[in-house]
N, C-alpha and C positions, 0 to 999 in steps of 0.2 A: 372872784371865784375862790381864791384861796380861803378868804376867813370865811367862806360859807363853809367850805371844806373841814378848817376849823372847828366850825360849832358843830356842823355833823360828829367828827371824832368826840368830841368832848361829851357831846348829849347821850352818846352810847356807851361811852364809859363812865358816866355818872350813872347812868341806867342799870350797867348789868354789875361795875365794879364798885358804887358807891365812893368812888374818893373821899378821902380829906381835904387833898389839894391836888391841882392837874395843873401842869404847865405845858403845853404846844406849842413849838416851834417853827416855825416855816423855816424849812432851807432849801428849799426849788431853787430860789433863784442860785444857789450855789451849783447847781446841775442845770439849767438850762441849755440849749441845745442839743441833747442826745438821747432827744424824742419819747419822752415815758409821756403817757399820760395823765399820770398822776403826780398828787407832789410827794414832796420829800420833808420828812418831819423826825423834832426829836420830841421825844413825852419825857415828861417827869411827872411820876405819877407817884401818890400816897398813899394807902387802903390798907386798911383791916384785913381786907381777901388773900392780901401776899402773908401772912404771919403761917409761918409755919412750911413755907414754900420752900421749893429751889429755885434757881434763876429761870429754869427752863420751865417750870408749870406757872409761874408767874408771866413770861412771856408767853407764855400758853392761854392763860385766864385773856391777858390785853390782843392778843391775835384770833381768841373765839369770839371777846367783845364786838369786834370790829370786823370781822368776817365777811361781813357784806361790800365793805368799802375797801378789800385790800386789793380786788382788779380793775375795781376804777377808778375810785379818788386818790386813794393811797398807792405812791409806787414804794419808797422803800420810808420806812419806821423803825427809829433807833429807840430803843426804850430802855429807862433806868425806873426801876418797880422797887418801890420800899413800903416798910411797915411802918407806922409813925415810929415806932421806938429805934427805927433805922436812921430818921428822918432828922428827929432829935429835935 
């Protein structure tokens, strides 16, 4: 369930944000037991879309991406958004 969970996330932010590069984390199992029903993930994400951004429209662009999936797949998403020139 999880990597399906996975390629969901990823397919939608390749869709709406274009990455350079994504990386997805699974960390459920580091929460296990205390009932969410979604998992728990870190992103590292790359994109063109953040230039120019703040931290908070940036997590704004990856929380509009994903919208659909943040009361069911997704319980909590920690994200680190940069510009390639961030990226280095």
């Amino acid at each position: 369930m999880s990597s399906n969970r996975q390629t969901m996330i990823q397919q939608q932010l390749e869709a709406t944000l274009a990455p350079i590069s994504i990386n997805i984390i699974d960390e459920s199992h580091l929460h296990a037991g205390h009932g969410a029903k979604g998992g728990h993930y870190k992103l590292h994400i790359v994109a063109d879309a953040f230039a120019g951004k703040s931290l908070l429209q940036r997590h704004r662009l990856v929380y509009g991406a994903l919208n659909n999936l943040m009361n069911s797949e997704i319980h909590a998403l920690s994200i680190q958004a940069k510009t390639p020139n961030e990226a280095g």
